[in-house]
N, C-alpha and C positions, 0 to 999 in steps of 0.2 A: 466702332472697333477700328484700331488703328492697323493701316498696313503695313508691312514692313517692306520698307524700300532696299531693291537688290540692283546694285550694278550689272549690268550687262554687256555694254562697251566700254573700254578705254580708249586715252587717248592711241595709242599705239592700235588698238582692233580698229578704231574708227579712222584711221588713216589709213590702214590695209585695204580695209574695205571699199576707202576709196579709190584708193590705188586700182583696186582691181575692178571697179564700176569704171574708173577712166579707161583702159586695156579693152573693154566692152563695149564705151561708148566710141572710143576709136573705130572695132574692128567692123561696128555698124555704120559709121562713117566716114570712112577713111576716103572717099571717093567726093564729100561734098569740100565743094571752095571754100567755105566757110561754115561756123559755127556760132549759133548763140546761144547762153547760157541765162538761165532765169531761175536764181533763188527766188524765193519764197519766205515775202518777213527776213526776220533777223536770223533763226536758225537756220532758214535753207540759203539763205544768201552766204552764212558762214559757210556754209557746206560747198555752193556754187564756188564759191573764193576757194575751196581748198583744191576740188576736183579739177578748177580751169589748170591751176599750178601742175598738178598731175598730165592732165592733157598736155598741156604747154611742152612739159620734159620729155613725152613722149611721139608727138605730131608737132607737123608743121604746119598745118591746118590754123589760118586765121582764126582766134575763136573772143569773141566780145561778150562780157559779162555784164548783164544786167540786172540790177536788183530790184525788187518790187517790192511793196507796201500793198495788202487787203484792207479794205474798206469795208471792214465785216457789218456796219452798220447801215449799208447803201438802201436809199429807197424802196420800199415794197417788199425786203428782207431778200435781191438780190445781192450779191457779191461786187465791188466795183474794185479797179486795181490800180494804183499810178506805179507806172515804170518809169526807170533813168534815162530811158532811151523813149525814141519817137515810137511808135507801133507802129509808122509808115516804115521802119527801119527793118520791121522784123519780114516783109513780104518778100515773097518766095525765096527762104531761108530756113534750114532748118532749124527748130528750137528744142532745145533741151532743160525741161522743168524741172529743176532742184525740191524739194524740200525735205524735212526732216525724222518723220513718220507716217506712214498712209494708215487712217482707221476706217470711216465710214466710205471716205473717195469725196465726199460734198465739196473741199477746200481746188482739191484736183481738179473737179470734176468746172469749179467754178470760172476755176481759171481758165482756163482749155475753150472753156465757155469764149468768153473773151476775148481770146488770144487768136479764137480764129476768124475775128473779125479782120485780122489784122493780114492774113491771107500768107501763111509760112508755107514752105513746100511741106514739112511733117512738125508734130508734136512729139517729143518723146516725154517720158516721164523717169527720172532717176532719184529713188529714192532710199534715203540708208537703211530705216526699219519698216517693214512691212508687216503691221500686226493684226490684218485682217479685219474681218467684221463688219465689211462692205454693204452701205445698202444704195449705191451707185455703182453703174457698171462700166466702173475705170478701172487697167490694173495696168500697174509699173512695169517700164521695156527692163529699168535695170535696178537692182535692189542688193541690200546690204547686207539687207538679215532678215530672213523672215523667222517673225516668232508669233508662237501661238500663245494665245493669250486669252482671258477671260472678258468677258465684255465688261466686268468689272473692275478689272486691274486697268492702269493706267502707264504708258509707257511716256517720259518726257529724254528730251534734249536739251543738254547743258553747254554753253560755245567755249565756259568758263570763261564769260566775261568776266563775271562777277566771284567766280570758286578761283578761280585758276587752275581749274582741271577741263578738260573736255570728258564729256561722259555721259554714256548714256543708261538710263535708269527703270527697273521695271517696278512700279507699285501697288 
């Protein structure tokens, strides 16, 4: 059976949205020296890249974006990550996790794993659609959209690289 695929965000909702995840992630950080910023892959790094710009217009807050790549195929069915930056860079710092939907939390859950090797003053997690279904116990400090959803349907993200739309899609 085919689903029928239904928009959910546009470009314009998914810019609000970030707009107002940046205003959030300010008002919980408006007090640190600095910030770093960690997309996730290609879509949460789109997203890191849009939300820094939002920060940026609205703090003075040093903030450095980093983008990663998962290594979803790492030895013994761990998670491995390369980042742009040193992970000596991120220690006692706060960091703030991009990506582009939270489902089970495993991808979250992995990274966090990782990242606290790296010894940051906190972890946050900002994520634009939160569509539940958790079977890890992470959950997002800042979020775009929570929707309910079937454990069936499928929610993706589009950067419109490739559409030239940004847009996000319920299936």
């Amino acid at each position: 059976m085919q689903h029928e695929t239904i928009p959910i965000l546009d470009e314009a909702a998914v810019h609000a949205r970030l707009r107002r995840m940046a205003y959030e992630i300010y008002e919980a950080n408006y007090q640190e020296p600095e910030l770093i910023v960690i997309g996730i892959d290609e879509r949460g790094g789109f997203l890191a890249q849009e939300l820094c710009a939002f920060l940026e217009k609205i703090s003075l807050i040093p903030i450095t974006l980093v983008s990663s790549h998962l290594d979803r195929a790492a030895e013994g069915g761990a998670m491995g990550i390369e980042l742009s930056a040193s992970i000596e860079d991120l220690e006692g710092k706060p960091v703030i996790v991009v990506d582009d939907v939270l489902y089970t939390g495993r991808t979250l859950m992995n990274v966090v794993a990782i990242l606290l090797h790296a010894g940051p003053r906190s972890i946050q997690a900002a994520i634009l659609i939160d569509r539940g279904h958790r079977s890890m116990p992470i959950s997002p400090d800042f979020v775009g959209l929570e929707l309910a959803t079937t454990i069936q349907q499928h929610v993706f993200f589009d950067t419109g690289k490739e559409t030239g739309q940004v847009m996000a899609y319920l299936a």
